[in-house]
N, C-alpha and C positions, 0 to 999 in steps of 0.2 A: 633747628637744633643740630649740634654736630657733634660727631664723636671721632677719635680718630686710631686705629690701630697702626700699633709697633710693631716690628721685628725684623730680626736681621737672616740674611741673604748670604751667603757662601757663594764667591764669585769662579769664573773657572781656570784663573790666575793663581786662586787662594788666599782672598784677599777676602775681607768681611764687608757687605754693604749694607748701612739701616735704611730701612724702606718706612715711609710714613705713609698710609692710607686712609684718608678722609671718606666717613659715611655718613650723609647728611639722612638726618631724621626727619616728617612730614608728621602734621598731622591734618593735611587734606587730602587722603589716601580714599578714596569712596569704598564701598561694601560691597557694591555693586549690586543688591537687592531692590526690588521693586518695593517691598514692602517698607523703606527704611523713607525716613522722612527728614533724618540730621545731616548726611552725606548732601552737600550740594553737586548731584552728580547729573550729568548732562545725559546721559544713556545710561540704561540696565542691563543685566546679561541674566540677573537670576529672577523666576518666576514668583510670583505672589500664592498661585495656585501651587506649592510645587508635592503635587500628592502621590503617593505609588503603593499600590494596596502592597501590607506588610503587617503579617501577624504579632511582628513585636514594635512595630513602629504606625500605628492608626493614624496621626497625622501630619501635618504638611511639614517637609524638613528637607533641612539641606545636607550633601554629607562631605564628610574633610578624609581623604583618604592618606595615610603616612605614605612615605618615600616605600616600602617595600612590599605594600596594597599595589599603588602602581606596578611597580618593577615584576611581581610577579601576577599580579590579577587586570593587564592590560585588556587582555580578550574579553575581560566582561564590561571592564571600564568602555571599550567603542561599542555597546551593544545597544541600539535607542532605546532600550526602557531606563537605560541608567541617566539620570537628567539633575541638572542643575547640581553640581558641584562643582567646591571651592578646591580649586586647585593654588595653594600656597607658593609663596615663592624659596621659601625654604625646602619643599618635597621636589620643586621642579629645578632648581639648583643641582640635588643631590643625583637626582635622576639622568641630569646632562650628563654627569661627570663619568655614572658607571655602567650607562646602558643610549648608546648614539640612536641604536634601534627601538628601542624605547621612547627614548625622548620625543625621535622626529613623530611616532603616532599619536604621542600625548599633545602635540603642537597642534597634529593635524585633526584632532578632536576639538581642542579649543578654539579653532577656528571653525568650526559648524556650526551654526547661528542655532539651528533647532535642538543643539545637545546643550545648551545654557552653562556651558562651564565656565566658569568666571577666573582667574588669574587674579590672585590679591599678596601685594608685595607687604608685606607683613615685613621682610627684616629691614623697610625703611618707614613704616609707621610708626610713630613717638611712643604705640600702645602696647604694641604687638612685641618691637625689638627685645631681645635679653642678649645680658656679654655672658660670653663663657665664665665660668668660672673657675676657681683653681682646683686642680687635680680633677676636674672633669674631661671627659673625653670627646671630640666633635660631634660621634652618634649621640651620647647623653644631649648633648647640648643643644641637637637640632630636635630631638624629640623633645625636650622640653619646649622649643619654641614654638614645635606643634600645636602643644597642649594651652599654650600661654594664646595662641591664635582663636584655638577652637572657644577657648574660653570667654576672649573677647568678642567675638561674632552672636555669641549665646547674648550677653550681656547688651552688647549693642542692638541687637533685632528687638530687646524685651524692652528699650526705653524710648523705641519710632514709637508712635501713635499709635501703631497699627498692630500692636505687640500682640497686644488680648487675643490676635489671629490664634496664638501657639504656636505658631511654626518655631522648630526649634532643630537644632545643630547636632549633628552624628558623627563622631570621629570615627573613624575603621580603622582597626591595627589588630595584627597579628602576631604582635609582639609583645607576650603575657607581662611582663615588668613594665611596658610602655602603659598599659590598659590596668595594669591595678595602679595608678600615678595618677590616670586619667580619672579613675573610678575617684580615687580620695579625694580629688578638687570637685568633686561634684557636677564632672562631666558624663555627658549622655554617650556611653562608647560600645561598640560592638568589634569583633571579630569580623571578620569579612564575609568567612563563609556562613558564621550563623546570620547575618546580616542578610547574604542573598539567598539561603534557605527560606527566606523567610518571605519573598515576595509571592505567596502564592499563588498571584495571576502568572504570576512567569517561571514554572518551573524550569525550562528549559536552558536559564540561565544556569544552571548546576552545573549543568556539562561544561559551559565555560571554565569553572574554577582550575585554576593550579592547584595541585596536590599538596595540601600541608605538610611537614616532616613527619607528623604522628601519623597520617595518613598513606603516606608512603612507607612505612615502618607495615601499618596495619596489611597488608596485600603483597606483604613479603614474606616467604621463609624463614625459617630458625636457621637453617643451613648455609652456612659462608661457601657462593660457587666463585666469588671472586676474588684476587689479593687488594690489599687494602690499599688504598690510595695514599701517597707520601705528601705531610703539609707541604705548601711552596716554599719554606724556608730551607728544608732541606733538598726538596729537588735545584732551587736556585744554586744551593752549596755543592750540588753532585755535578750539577753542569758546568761551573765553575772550575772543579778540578779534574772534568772531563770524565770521570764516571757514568754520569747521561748523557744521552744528545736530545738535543730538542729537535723538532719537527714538523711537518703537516702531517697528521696520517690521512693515508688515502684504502679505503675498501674498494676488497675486487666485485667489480660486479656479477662477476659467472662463480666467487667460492666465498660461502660468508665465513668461512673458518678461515681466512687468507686477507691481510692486510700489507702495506710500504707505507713507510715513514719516511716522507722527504725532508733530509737533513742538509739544508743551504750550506754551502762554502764558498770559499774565495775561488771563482775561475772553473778551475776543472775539481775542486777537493767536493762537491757536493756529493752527495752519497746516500742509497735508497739503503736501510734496514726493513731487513722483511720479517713477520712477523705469522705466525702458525696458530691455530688454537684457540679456545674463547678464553683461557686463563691468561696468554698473551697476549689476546688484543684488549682483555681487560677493561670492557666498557667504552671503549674510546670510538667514538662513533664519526664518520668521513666529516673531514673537514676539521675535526678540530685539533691544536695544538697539542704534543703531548711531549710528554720527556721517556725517553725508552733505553735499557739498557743492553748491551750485547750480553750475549751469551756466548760461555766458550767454545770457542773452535770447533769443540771437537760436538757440541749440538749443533751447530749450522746446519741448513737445510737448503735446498729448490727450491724456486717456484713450482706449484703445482701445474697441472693443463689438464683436469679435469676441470667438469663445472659441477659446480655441487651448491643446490638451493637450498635456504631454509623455510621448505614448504610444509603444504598438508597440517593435521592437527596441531596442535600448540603444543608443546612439549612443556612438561611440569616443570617445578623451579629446581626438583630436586633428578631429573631425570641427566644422565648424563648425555656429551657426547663424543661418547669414547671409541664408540665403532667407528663412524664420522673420520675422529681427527687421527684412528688407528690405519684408515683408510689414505687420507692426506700424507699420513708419513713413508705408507709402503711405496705410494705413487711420485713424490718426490725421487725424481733422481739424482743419481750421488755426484754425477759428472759436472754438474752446473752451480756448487754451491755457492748462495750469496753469503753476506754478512746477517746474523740473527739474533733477534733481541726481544723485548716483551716492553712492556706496556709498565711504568714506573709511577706516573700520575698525567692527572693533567693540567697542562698550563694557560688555557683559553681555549673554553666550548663556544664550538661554529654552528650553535643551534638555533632553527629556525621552525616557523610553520611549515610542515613535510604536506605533498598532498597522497592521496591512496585513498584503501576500501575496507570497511569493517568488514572483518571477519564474526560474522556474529556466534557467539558460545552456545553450543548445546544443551547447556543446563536450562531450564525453563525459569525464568525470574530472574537472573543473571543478571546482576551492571556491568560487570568485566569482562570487555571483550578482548581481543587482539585487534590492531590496526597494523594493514600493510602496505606500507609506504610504498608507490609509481616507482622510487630510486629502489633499485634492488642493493646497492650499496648501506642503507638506511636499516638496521633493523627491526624486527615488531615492535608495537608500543602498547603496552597495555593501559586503557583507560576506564574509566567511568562514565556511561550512559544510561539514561532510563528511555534513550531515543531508538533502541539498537534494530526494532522493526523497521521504522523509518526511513532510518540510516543505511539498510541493506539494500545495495545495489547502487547506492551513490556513489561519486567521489564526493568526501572529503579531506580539512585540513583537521590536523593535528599538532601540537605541540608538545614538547619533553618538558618535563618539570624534574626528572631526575635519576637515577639510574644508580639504586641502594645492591650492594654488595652481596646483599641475601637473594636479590631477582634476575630469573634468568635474559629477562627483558625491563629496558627502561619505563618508566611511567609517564604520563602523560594525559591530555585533556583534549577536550573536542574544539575547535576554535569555529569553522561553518563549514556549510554545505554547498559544492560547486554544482553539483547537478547530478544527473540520473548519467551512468557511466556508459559509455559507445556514444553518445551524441556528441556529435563537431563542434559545436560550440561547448559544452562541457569540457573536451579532451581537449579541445583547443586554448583555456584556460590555463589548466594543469599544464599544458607544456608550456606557457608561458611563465607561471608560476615557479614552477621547477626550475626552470632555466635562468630565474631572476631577470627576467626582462620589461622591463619598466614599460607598463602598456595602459596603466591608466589616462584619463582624457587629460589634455592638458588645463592646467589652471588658470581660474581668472587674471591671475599674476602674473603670469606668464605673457597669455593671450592680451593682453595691457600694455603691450608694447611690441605688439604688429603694425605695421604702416597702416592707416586709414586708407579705407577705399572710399571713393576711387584714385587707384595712387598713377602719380605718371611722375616720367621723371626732369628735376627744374635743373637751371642755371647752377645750383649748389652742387646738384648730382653731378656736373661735369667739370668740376675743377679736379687738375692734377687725370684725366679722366678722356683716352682718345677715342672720336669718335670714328666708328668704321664699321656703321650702316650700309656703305656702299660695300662690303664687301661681299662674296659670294658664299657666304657661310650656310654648311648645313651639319645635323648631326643628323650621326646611325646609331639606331636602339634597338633593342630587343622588341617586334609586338606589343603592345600595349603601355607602354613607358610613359607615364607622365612627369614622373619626376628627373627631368634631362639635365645632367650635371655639364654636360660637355659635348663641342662644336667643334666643326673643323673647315680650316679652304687649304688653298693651292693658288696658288696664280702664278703666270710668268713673268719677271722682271723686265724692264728694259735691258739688262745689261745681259740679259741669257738667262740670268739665275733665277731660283726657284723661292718664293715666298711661301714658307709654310704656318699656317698659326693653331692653336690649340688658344679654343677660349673656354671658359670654366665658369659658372657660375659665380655670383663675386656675395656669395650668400654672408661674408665676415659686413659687407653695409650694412645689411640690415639686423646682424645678431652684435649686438656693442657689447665690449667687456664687462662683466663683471653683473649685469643685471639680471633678472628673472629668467628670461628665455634662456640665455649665456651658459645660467646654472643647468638648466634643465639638460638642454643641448647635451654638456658635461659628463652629464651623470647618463646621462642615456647612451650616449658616446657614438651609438651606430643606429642606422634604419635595419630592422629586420624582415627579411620577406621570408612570407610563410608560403604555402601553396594556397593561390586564392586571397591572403590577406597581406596588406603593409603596416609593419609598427612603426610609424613615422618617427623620426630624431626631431625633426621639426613641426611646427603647424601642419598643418594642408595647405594654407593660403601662402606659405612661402615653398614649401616643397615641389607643389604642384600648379603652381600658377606665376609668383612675383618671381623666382628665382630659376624656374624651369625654362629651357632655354628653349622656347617653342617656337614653331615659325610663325613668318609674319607679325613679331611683336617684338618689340626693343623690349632689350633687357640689360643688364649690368654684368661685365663682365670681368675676369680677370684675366689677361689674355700673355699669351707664353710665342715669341710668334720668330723663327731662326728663318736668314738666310741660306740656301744650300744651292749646291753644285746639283747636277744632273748624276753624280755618285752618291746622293745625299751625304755628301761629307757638310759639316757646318761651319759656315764660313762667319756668322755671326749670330750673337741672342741677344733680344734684348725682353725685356715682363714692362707690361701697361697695364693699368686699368680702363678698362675700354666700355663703351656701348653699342652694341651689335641687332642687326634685326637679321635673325637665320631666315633662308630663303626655304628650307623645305627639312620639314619630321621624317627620316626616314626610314623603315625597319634594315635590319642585315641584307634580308632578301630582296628589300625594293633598290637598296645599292649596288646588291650584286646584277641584278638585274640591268641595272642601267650600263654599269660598267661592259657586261658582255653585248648589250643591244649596239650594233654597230651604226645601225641608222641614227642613233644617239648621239648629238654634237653639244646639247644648251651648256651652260658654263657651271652648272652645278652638276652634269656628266665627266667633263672634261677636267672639273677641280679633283672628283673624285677617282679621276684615270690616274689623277698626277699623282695624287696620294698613296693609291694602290702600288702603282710602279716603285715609288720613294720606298715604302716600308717592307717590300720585298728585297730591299738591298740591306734595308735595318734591322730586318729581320736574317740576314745572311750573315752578316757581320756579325749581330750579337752571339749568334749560335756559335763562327767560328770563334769567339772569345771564349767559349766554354756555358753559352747557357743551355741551361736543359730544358727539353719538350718534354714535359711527363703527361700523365694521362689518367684521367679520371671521368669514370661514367656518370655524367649528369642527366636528370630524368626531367619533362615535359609533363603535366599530366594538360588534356584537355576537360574543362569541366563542364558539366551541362548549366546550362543556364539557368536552370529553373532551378533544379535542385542544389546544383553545387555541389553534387558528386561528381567525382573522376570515372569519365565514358572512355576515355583510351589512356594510355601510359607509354612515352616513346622514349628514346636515348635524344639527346638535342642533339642534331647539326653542325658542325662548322663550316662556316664559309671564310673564303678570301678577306670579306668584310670584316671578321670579327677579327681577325690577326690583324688588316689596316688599320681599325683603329685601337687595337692593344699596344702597337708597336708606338703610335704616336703619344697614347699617356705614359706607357713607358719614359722614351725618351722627354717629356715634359716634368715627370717625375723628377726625372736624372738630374736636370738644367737647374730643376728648381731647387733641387737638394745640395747642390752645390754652389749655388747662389745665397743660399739664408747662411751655411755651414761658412763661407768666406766671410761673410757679415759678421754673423754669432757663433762663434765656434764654441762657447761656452753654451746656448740655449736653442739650439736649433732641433726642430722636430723630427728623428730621422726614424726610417724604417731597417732594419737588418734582419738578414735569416743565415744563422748559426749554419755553421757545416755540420753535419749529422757523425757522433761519434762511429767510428769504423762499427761495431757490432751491432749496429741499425742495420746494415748491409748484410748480414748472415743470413739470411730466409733468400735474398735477391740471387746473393753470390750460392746456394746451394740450388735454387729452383734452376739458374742459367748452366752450373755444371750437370742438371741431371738432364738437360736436353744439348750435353756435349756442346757450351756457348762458352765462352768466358767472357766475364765483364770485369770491368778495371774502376775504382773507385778512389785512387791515388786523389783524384783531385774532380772538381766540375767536368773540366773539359775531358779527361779521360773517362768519365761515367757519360756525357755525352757523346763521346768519341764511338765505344765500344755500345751502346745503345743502335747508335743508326748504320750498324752492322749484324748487329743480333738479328739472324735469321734463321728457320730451320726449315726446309723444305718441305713440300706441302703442308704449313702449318700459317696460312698469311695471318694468321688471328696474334701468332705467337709475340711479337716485337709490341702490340697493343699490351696484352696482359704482363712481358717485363714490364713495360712503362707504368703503368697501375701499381705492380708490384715495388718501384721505384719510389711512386709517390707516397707510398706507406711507411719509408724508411725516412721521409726527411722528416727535419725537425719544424716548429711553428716559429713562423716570422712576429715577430716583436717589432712594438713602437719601443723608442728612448731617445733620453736627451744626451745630446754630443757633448755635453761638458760631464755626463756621470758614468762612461764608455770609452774604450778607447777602440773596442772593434768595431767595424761601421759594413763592415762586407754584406753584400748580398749574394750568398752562395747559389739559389736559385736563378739570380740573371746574370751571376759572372759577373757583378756591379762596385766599384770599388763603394759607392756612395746612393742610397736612395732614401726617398721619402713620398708620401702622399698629398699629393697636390690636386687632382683631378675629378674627388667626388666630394665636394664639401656640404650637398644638399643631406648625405646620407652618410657622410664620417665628421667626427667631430674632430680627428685628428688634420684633418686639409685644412678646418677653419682656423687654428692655429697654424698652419702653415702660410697660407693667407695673410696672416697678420702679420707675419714674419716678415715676409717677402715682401708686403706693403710697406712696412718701416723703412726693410732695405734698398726701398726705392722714391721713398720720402712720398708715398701717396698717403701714409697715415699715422699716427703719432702711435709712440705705444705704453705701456704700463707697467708699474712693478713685475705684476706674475710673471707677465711675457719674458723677460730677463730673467726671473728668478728660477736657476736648475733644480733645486731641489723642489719646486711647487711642477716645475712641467715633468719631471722623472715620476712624482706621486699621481700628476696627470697618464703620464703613458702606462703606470700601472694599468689606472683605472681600465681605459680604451684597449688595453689587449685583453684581462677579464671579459667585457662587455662583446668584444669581440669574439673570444672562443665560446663567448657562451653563446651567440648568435647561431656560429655555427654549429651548435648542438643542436638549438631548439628550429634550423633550419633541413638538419637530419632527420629529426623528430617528425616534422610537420612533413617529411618527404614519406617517411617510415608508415605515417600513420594513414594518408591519400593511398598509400601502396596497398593496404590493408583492405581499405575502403574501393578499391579497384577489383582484388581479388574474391571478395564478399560477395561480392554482383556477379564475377564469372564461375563462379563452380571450382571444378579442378580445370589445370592446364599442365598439358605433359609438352615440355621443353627439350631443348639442347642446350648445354653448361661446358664451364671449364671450372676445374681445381685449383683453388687460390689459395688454399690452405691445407696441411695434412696435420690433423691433432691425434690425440693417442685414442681415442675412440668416434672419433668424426670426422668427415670431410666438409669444406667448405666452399660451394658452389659459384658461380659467376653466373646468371644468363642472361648475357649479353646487351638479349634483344630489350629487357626491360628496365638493365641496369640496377641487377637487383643481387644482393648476396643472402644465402641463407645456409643450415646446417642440415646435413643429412647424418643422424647419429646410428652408431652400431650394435649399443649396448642398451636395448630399449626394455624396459622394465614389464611388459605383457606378455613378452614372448622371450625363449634360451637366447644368451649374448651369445654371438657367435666368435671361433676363435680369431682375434688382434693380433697383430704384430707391429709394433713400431721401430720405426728404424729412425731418428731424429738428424741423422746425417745427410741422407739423399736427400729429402724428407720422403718416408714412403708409408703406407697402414698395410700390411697386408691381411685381408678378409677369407677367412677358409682359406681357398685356395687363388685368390685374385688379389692381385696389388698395385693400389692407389697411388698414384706420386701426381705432384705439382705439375699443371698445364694438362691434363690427362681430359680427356671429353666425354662428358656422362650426359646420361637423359632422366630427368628427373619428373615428378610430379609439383606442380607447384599449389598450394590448397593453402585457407585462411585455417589454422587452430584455434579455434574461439574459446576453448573449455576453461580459458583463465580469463573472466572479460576484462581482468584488469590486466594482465600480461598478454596481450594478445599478441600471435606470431606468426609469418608465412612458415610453413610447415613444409618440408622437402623430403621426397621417399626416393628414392634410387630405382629406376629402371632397367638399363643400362649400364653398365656389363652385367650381364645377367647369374647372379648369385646365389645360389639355392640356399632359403630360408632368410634372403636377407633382402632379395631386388620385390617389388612388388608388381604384379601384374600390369601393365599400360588401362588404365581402367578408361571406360567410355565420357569420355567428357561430357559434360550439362548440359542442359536442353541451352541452356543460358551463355556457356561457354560456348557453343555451337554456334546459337547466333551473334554473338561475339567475331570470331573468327570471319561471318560469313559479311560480317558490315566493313572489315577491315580489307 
C-alpha cells in the first residue's frame, strides 16, 4: 500500500521546489511477541512470561512508553527490572531529532538481548499509520498515533490463541491531555511515576525518576531568588539586534558567585563577559549556552582572586547571599575592569549525569538531601532519596531535571552508585566520567573487524608496499611501552650522504573508513594514560600487538625516510609504505647508554650515534629559528606491584635520547604536513598553535622584572632569545621556573582543516606548517593524516569525508575536545597518585619556590616532587593576619615579611582528608619564620622517616 506526501521546499536561490515522498505501507510488520501466533515472525524480542510485581498492575504486560517518558525517565528506562517494552517508531523518531544523548542510550538498551525491548515500526504498518490531519499539530498528531499503536498491540495480543494468558498493554504518559485521550478509548494508561511507584519489589527505582513540574513546584519556595527566564523568541530578537550576546558560560572553580561567558567572534572580536552574583548568573550552570546582557559601564567590575566555596550547611531557599557577594564586590579591584553583564535566558543546557557525594540532611526521615558535585564548578542539586543511609559515603551520579526560579539550588534525581569514595577504582571512575572519556569495553561491532589470528602478512599486504626488513631499524620508549608507534635508522650512503628514516606504524590498513572500529576510533579520538592504566583508542590486539612496532617482528609500516648531508640539511624526501622488522625495543636509557659505551660499535649503536649527532644540529637550527624550550614538571610515580599504590614519587629525567627522537617526529611531522597541505590545500589535517595574546605575558614579564631580568616577547625568537639569558646569580633554579612560568602563558594547540583557516603557524616550533603524523596507534588525528598522505602517493584510494572540509573541521573539533579533556583527566589521575603517596608518608617538611602571589595566598613549587600547592593566610580557626597586596611587582606583604615571585620557602607538605570528596595536599609555611602565621617544623612520621631512609 502506498501513500505519498506533498510539499514544497523554499530553495536558497528563492525559488520554490515540490518535493513528493513516497511511504509504503506493510502489513507483515510482526509484533514481536512470543505469545502471538498470527505474526509469521522468525525471532521474538518480547517475553510470554513478562511479570513485574506491581500493585496496580497484577499481571503479565508490556509497556509503551510516549516520546517524553523516554526523554525525561531514561535512567529508569536502562535499569533491568524494567523489561520487555515496545518501543514505537514514532517515540524513537521524536527522540532522534531532540535529544542525540538520548537517543544513542535508548539504542543502546534495545540492543541488550536480556532487556526485551522490541522496536515496532508502527508508522509503516497498514494498522497502526494515521495522516495528520487539518489544523492539528505534529505533537497532537504523533500522540495520537501512540495511542492508535497501544490500541492495536491490545487488540492484536487478545486475538493470538494465547490471548486467555491476559497479558495486556500499558501505555506511560505524563502528559495529562494525552492520558485522559487514552483513558476514553479504553486504553490501560498510567503516569510514569505512579507506574513505578508502584512496583513494590523495587522501591529503589523511585530515586530514578525525573522530577515532574508539580514536583518540582512542590520543594520550592513562594519566594522569587531568581529573574525570570526570557522565551527564545525574544532572546533570538535581542540577539539579533545586538541587545544580547550569546555564549558558553563558564564557572570558576575557586568563586561560585563568579562566572565568563564566552562570546565567539570573527578573529580577534571574541570577547569574555564576566558575570558577579547568583542573580546574574541566574541558574546558568557550566557548560551551558546562554544569552547575557551588558550592564552599564559604569557597574562593570574585576575578576575577583579570592576563592570563596559554596560549602558547609545548605543554606535555605530564602537565605540570602548578600554578605558573600558584599564581600566579592569590595575585593574586586577597580583597576582591571572587564565588560559586565547578567544572565538573560538560556539557549541550550549542557546537562549531564554529574558525579559527587550526598550530603545527607539532618532532619531525621528526610528524602531531600543536598548532592555535591566532584566539578566544583557544578552547583548542589537537591534530590529525592529514601537511599540516603546507603548512599553516605559513596560516590554517586546525578542528574538535573530543573532549576525552578523559587530554588535556591537545581533539582534533580539519583541515577547509580560508583562506589565507596577514596578507593582507586571508584575515584578512578569518576575521573573518567567527569572528564567524558570513553572507557567502556569495546563492542562486539567494533571488535568484528579485527584481523583474524593468526594473522601474518600476504602478497596483497605488499602492493604499492616497500619492503626494508633488511634495515637496521630500532625504536626508543619510555620503560614499559607496548604500544610503539614509531621507529628509527641511520645508515651511510654510498655517495657520503646520510639515510634517515622515520617509520610509523601504518595502523590506517587495518582501521578502513567509515566502518565500526573507524567510528569508534573517531569518537574516542586519543589513547589516555592514567598513572598505572591505558584507555586504549584502539583494540589491545591492534595497539599492542599487530600495529606495535616491536622487535623481531614484521610489521606494517608508514615510513617518512630524507636524504641529508652531514649538516643534516635535506637534500631529498620521499613517504612509502613499507614493511620493517625492528632489530631491537629500546627504553631512553638503554639508548643512551649505548650511545656513551664506547666499546659499542654493532649497527644498531652506530645507527643510533648518527642520529643523535643529526638532531643535535636540528635541534640547533630549530631553536635559532625562534623555537622555544619551555619547561614543565612531569612526575614518575613508581608503584608497588601488589597493591598499586605509589611507593615513591620522582620529577622524570631527560636524556639526550628523548630530544633524538623528538627532533626526528618533529621534523617527519613537518615533511608530512607539507606534503598532504601541496596535495590538498582545501582538506589537509593540520596542527597550529596561536601566538599567545600580549597580556598572557603579564605575570611572566612582572616575575622577570622583579628579579631585575627583562624578557622580550615581540615575537618567538625574541621570548626565546631573552630566555637563554635570564639568569640571576646564585639562583641556578631561577631560568627553570621562568620557563615554567612561560609555559603557563601560551595558548593550546589545535587540530583544523586548511581549507576552514588561513593561519597555519606554529608559534611553539617557529613552524610556518605542522601536523601529526607519528602516533596513529593513539591519535585519531595521524590516522587521517595517513590517509592523506597515502592518497597523495597513490598507495590508497580515498573517500567523500576525506575531501570534504566541513566533515574534517567538525572532526578536528571533535579531537581537540577529546584532547584537552585527556589532559585533564591525565592531571587528575596524577593529582590523585600524589594524594595517595602522601597518605602513606605522614607530613614532609620541604624546600619550595613561589609561583604565584594571590591577595591572601601563596603558591608553592617543590621541585623535588613536582608538585604545586597553596599556603593560605587568612585561615578561619585562628586571627588573619595583616595582607598587603601589591599586584604590580606581584608581592603579599605578611605582618611584617613580604612574599614576591621566585622567593624560597620551606613548607610542610600533609594530605587534608577532612573533605573525602575534595581531598587536598595541604601546605603550612615554615620558613621565613612569621610570628602567628609560620608553623613549627614538626617531627615527621614514624612512616615518613622510613620513607626517607629507603630513598
Amino acid at each position: 500500500m502506498l501513500k505519498s506526501k506533498t510539499f514544497v521546499k523554499k530553495t536558497r536561490s528563492g525559488g520554490v521546489m515540490k518535493i513528493v515522498r513516497e511511504h509504503y505501507l506493510r502489513d507483515d510488520i510482526w509484533c514481536g511477541s512470543e505469545v502471538c501466533t498470527e505474526c509469521k515472525q522468525e525471532s521474538t524480542v518480547l517475553q510470554r512470561d513478562a511479570c513485574i510485581e506491581s500493585s496496580l498492575c497484577s499481571y503479565s504486560h508490556y509497556l509503551i512508553p510516549d516520546t517524553n517518558v523516554v526523554l525525561h525517565q531514561i535512567d529508569v528506562l536502562e535499569d533491568p527490572v524494567i523489561r520487555n517494552v515496545i518501543i514505537l517508531q514514532t517515540v524513537l523518531q521524536e527522540v532522534r531529532h531532540r535529544s542525540a544523548p538520548v537517543y544513542k542510550r535508548l539504542k543502546d538498551i534495545i540492543h541488550e538481548k536480556e532487556k526485551h525491548f522490541y522496536t515496532f515500526t508502527n508508522e509503516h504498518h497498514r494498522e497502526t499509520f494515521i495522516e495528520r490531519e487539518p489544523g492539528e499539530s505534529a505533537n497532537d498528531r504523533n500522540d495520537r498515533a501512540i495511542r492508535m499503536a497501544s490500541k492495536w498491540y491490545g487488540q492484536h495480543l487478545k486475538t493470538s490463541e494465547t490471548g486467555a494468558d491476559g497479558l495486556k498493554v500499558v501505555l506511560l504518559t505524563n502528559d495529562l491531555g494525552n492520558k485522559q485521550k487514552a483513558e476514553e478509548s479504553g486504553l490501560l494508561v498510567y503516569k510514569c511515576e505512579e507506574y513505578i511507584k508502584s512496583l513494590i519489589a523495587n522501591p529503589e527505582l523511585v530515586d530514578h525518576l525525573a522530577l515532574s513540574t508539580d514536583e518540582k513546584n512542590e520543594i520550592t519556595s513562594s519566594k522569587v531568588l531568581f529573574p525570570e527566564h526570557l522565551p527564545l523568541s525574544k532572546i533570538q530578537a535581542g540577539i539579533k539586534s545586538g541587545s544580547f550576546l550569546q555564549g558558553t558560560f563558564r564557572a570558576s572553580r575557586d568563586n561560585y558567585l563568579e562566572a565568563t561567558v564566552f562570546v565567539q567572534g570573527e578573529g580577534e572580536d571574541s570577547t569574555e563577559v564576566l558575570l558577579q552574583g547568583l542573580q546574574n548568573l541566574n541558574r546558568a550552570v557550566h557548560q551551558d549556552v546562554v544569552a547575557v546582557q551588558l550592564l552599564p559601564r559604569d557597574q562593570w567590575v574585576a575578576p575577583s582572586s579570592v576563592v570563596l566555596q559554596d560549602e558547609g550547611t545548605a543554606k535555605d531557599d530564602n537565605a540570602e547571599e548578600e554578605d558573600e557577594e558584599k564581600e566579592l564586590r569590595i575585593l574586586a579591584a577597580e583597576a582591571a575592569r572587564k565588560p559586565t553583564g547578567k544572565v538573560v535566558g538560556i539557549i541550550k543546557r549542557s546537562w549531564r549525569p554529574f558525579c559527587g557525594m550526598l550530603n545527607v540532611a539532618q532532619i531525621k526521615e528526610s528524602t531531600r538531601h543536598l548532592f555535591t558535585p566532584a566539578d566544583r564548578r557544578i552547583p548542589r542539586i537537591r534530590i529525592e532519596t529514601r537511599q540516603a543511609a546507603t548512599l553516605a559515603g559513596q560516590r554517586i551520579m546525578v542528574a538535573i531535571d530543573g532549576w525552578p526560579k523559587h530554588s535556591r539550588y537545581p533539582n534533580g534525581h539519583f541515577v547509580r552508585s560508583l562506589g565507596s569514595a577514596g578507593e582507586k577504582d571508584t575515584e578512578q571512575e569518576v575521573l573518567l566520567l567527569e572528564h567524558d572519556v570513553p572507557h567502556q569495553a569495546f563492542s562486539q561491532a567494533v571488535l568484528s573487524f579485527l584481523p583474524k589470528m593468526p594473522w601474518a602478512i600476504t602478497p596483497e599486504d605488499m602492493v604499492n608496499r616497500e619492503d626494508l626488513r633488511n634495515l637496521t631499524v630500532c625504536s626508543v620508549d619510555p620503560p614499559g611501552c607496548t604500544d610503539i608507534d614509531d621507529a628509527l635508522h641511520c645508515r651511510e650512503l654510498e655517495n657520503g650522504n646520510l639515510e634517515v628514516g622515520v617509520h610509523i606504524a601504518d595502523v590506517s590498513h587495518f582501521i578502513r573508513p567509515g566502518n565500526a572500529l573507524d567510528k569508534e576510533a573517531a569518537n574516542r579520538g586519543t589513547t589516555v594514560y592514567l598513572c598505572g592504566k591505558r584507555i586504549d583508542m584502539v583494540p589491545e590486539l591492534l595497539s599492542s600487538n599487530l600495529c606495535s612496532l616491536r622487535s623481531n617482528v614484521e610489521r606494517l609500516a608508514f615510513s617518512c625516510i630524507w636524504e641529508m648531508n652531514h649538516k643534516a640539511e635535506i637534500l631529498r624526501t620521499r613517504f612509502t609504505k613499507s614493511v620493517i622488522n625492528s632489530k631491537a625495543s629500546l627504553t631512553y636509557a638503554e639508548a643512551q647508554m649505548r650511545i656513551d659505551d664506547t666499546s659499542m660499535n654493532d649497527d644498531i649503536t652506530k645507527s643510533l650515534r648518527g642520529l643523535n649527532k643529526l638532531a643535535k644540529i636540528l635541534k640547533k637550527q630549530r631553536i635559532e629559528k625562534g623555537a622555544l624550550t619551555l619547561s614543565s614538571l612531569e612526575v614518575r610515580f613508581h608503584i608497588d606491584s601488589e597493591t598499586h599504590d605509589p611507593i615513591d614519587l620522582q620529577t622524570k629525567e631527560l636524556m639526550e635520547t628523548n630530544s633524538m627522537v623528538e627532533e626526528f617526529m618533529l621534523l617527519a611531522n613537518i615533511s608530512v604536513a607539507q606534503k598532504i597541505y601541496d596535495e590538498f590545500p582545501d582538506c589537509a589535517m593540520l596542527r597550529k598553535h596561536p601566538a599567545p595574546p600580549p597580556s598572557n605575558y603579564d605575570i611572566l614579564l612582572k616575575a622577570a622584572k622583579s628579579k631585575e631580568v627583562e624578557i622580550h616577547t615581540d615575537s618567538a625568537k625574541a621570548l626565546a632569545d631573552s630566555l637563554d639569558v635570564a639568569k640571576v646569580d646564585g639562583f641556578p633554579y631561577f631560568n627553570t621556573l621562568l620557563r615554567i612560568l612561560a609555559t603557563r602563558c601560551m595558548m593550546q594547540a589545535v587540530y583544523f582543516c586548511s581549507g576552514m583557516d588561513s593561519d597555519f603557524h606554529h608559534y611553539g616550533l617557529a613552524s610556518p606548517i605542522y601536523t601529526h603524523f607519528t602516533s596513529p596507534i593513539r591519535r585519531y588525528a595521524d590516522i587521517i593524516v595517513h590517509r592523506l598522505l597515502a592518497v597523495a602517493i597513490g598507495a590508497d584510494s580515498t573517500y567523500p569525508d576525506l575531501m570534504d572540509k566541513h566533515k574534517q573541521s567538525a572532526l578536528s573539533n571533535n579531537l581537540n575536545y577529546r584532547h584537552k579533556m585527556s589532559q585533564y583527566a591525565q592531571r587528575a589521575s596524577v593529582a590523585f597518585h600524589t594524594q595517595l603517596f602522601f597518605k602513606s608518608r605522614g607530613i614532609l617538611n620541604e624546600e619550595g619556590f613561589i609561583l604565584f602571589v594571590r591577595k591572601n595566598a601563596i603558591i608553592v613549587l617543590i621541585p623535588k616532587f613536582g608538585l604545586e600547592g597553596t599556603v593560605f593566610f587568612d585561615t578561619k580557626d585562628k586571627a588573619t593576619p595583616k595582607l598587603v597586596f601589591d599586584e604590580e611587582v606581584p608581592s603579599l606583604k605578611v605582618e611584617e615579611h613580604t612574599f614576591c615571585i621566585f622567593d624560597k620557602v620551606k613548607v610542610t607538605i600533609s594530605l587534608d582528608a577532612s573533605n573525602i570528596q575534595h581531598q587536598k595536599i595541604r601546605m603550612a609555611l615554615i620558613e621565613p619564620v612569621i610570628p602567628g602565621v609560620s608553623v613549627p617544623a614538626p617531627d615527621v612520621g614514624p612512616q615518613a622517616k622510613k620513607a626517607k631512609l629507603d630513598r
